[in-house]
C-alpha positions, -999 to +999 in steps of 0.1 A: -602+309+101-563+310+098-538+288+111-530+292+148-495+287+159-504+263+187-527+243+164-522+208+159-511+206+120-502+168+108-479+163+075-485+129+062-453+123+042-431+141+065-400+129+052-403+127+017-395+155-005-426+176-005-438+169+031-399+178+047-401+212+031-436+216+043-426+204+076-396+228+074-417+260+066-440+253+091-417+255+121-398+282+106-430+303+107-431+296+142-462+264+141-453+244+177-474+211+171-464+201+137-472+162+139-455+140+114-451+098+115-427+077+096-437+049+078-424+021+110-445+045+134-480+050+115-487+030+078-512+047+061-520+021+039-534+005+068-566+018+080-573+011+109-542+023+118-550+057+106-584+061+121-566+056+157-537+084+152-566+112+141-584+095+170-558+101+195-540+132+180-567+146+167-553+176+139-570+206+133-553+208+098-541+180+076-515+183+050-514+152+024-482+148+012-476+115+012-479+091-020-462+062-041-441+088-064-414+077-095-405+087-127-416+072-165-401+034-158-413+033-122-448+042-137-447+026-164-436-010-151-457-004-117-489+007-127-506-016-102-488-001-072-491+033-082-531+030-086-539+011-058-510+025-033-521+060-038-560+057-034-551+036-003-531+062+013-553+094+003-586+074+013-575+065+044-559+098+052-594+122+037-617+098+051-605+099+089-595+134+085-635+142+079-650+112+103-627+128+133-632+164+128-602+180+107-614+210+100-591+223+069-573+193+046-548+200+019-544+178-007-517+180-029-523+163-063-498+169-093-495+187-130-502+152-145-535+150-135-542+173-168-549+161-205-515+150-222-523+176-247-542+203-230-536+240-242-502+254-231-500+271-200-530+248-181-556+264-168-576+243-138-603+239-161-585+219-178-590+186-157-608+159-173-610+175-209-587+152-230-569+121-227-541+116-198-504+108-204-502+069-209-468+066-192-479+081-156-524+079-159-524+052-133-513+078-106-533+107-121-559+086-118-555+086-080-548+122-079-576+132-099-598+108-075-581+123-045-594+157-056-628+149-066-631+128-029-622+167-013-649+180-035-672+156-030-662+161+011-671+200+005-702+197-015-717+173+006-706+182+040-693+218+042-656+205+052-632+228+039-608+203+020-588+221-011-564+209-036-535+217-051-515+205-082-478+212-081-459+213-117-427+188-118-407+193-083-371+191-069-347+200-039-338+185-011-345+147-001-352+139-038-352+105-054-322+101-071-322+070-080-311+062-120-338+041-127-368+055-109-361+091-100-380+120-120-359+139-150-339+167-128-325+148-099-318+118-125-295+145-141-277+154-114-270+120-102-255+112-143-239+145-145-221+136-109-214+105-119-195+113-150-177+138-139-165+115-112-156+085-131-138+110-157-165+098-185-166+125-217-203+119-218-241+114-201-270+099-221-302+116-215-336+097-223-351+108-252-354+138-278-345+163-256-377+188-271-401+181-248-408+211-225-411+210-185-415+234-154-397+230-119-405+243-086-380+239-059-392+222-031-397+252-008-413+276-028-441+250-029-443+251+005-448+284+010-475+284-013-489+255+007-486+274+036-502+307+020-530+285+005-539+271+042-541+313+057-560+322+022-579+298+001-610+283+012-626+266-023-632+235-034-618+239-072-579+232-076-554+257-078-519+249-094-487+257-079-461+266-106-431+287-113-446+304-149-422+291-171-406+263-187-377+248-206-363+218-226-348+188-214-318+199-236-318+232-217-322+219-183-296+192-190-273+220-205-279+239-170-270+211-145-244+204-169-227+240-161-241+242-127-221+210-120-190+223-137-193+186-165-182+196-201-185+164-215-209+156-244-251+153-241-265+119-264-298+118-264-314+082-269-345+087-286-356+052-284-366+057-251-403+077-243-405+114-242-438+113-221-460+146-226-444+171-254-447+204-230-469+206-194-462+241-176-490+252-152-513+286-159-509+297-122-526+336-126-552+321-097-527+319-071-507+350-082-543+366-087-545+357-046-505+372-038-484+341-037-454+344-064-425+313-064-392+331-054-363+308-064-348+304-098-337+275-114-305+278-116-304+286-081-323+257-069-303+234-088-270+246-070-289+240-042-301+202-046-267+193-059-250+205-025-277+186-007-268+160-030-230+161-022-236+166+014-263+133+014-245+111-009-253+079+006-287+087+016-296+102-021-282+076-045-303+046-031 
C-alpha cells in the first residue's frame, strides 16, 4: 500500500541530521501530518512515555531516525551510553509501533553494522560474517539488534517493518563539534577555523589512507522516502552513493571548497578505524532509486549551512 498524503507519518529524531532532512522531503512531497517531537516534548528513552504518544497519535508509518550518534572518541570513551541509549530508544519506538498498530516502520541502521573487513563494496549479506570495528561495535551492536527486532517483528507477525543502512552521512544540522563529530563536518569546522585565525595548518587524525563514502543528508531521504512507496522485505537494503575516497582526498576537497591553502599533518598516533567501508548498493539501484548530489556539491552546501548556523553548529 503506498504512502497517502493525509497519512499520519511520525519522524522520531525530527531534528537531528537525518530525521530534519526526512522531515523536509516529506512536506516538500506534499505529506500534511508529518508528526515529529523534541526531546522536552516526548523522551523516547522513556517508555511509557512512548506507548502514550502511538496511543494518542496513533501513526500509520514510523520513521526511526533517532539515536545516540558520535564519531571514534565519542564511541570509543562512551561505549556504555551508546549500547544502552540506542536499544532503549529503538525498543521503545518498534515495540509500540507494533503493539499500537503501525502498519509500515522504517528503521534506519548504519554501514557499521558490517564486518570491519568485509569484502569491498558490502553486499547486505554481509552482516554478521566477520568481526565489527572495535572503535564504534557498541552502537552496531544496537543497530544490528534494531534490525533483527524488525525481522523478528515480520517473521513472526506479518508487520511490514524494513531496514535500512546508510554509508557515513553529512549536510545540514550536523555535529560539528571537534571532539565528537564524525570525520567530514570535523573538517569543516578545522578547515574554518584555520582559515579564520590565519593558522598555515589543520591536523587531521590519522594516516589519511583509509577509504570512506558520503551521502548528503537529502539524497538519503529521498531514498527513504522511495523505500516507504517501493520496498516491502524484511532483509536490509543499503543506502550509498557508489563510491568512495581517502581521508587525504576528502580533506584536500573541503580544503579547496573552503578556499584554506594551508598545510594537511596527519597524526598517525591517533586510530584510523576501518581501512575502507563503501556500500554495494545495486539492490536499491536494481529497484530505481540513484543518489543525485556530488560531493563536492554537498560539501559547498554544509559549509554555507555551516556559516549561516555558526552558533548553533559549533556546540
Amino acid at each position: 500500500m503506498a504512502l497517502q498524503k493525509d497519512e499520519a507519518i511520525f519522524v522520531a529524531g525530527h531534528r537531528g541530521m537525518v530525521g530534519s532532512a526526512i522531515d523536509r522531503s516529506l512536506k516538500r512531497n506534499g505529506f500534511t501530518r508529518v508528526l515529529g517531537r523534541s526531546r522536552a516534548e516526548l523522551d523516547l528513552l522513556d517508555r511509557s512515555a512512548v506507548r502514550a504518544f502511538y496511543e494518542k497519535e496513533r501513526p500509520g508509518v514510523v520513521i526511526v531516525a533517532a539515536a545516540k550518534v558520535g564519531g571514534i572518541l565519542a564511541n570509543w570513551e562512551q561505549p556504555v551510553e551508546f549500547l544502552l541509549q540506542n536499544l532503549t530508544i529503538q525498543n521503545n519506538l518498534i515495540e509500540g509501533a507494533a503493539d499500537f498498530g503501525v502498519r509500515k516502520l522504517l528503521f534506519l541502521g548504519s554501514s557499521c553494522i558490517y564486518p570491519k573487513m568485509a569484502p569491498q563494496p558490502i553486499r547486505e549479506e554481509s552482516l554478521l560474517t566477520g568481526p565489527l570495528e572495535p572503535t564504534n561495535d557498541a552502537y552496531a551492536i544496537a543497530k544490528i539488534a534494531g534490525i533483527k527486532l524488525c525481522q523478528s517483528y515480520a517473521r513472526q507477525f506479518g508487520i511490514n517493518f524494513i531496514s535500512a543502512m546508510p554509508t557515513n552521512l553529512y549536510g545540514p544540522h550536523d555535529n560539528y563539534d571537534p571532539r565528537h563529530s564524525h570525520v567530514l563536518p570535523a573538517l569543516i569546522r578545522k578547515v574554518h577555523d584555520a582559515k579564520t585565525s590565519g593558522a598555515d595548518s589543520i591536523t587531521v587524525w590519522g594516516s589519511g589512507n583509509p577509504r570512506r563514502e558520503f551521502l548528503y543528508t537529502d539524497d538519503l531521504a529521498d531514498a527513504c522516502l522511495f523505500l516507504l512507496e517501493h520496498y516491502d522485505q524484511p532483509e536490509p537494503v543499503n543506502i550509498g552513493c557508489g563510491e568512495d575516497v581517502t581521508i587525504r582526498e576528502l580533506a584536500e576537497i573541503i580544503c579547496e571548497t573552503l578556499g584554506f591553502g594551508g598545510r594537511l599533518e596527519f597524526d598517525a598516533s591517533k586510530p584510523d578505524g576501518t581501512p575502507r567501508k563503501l556500500l554495494d548498493i545495486s539492490k536499491i539501484k536494481s529497484l530505481g532509486w540513484s543518489p543525485k548530489i556530488a560531493l563536492r556539491e554537498g560539501i559547498a552546501d554544509a559549509y554555507r549551512w555551516f556559516r549561516e548556523n555558526y552558533d548553533e553548529a559549533r556546540k
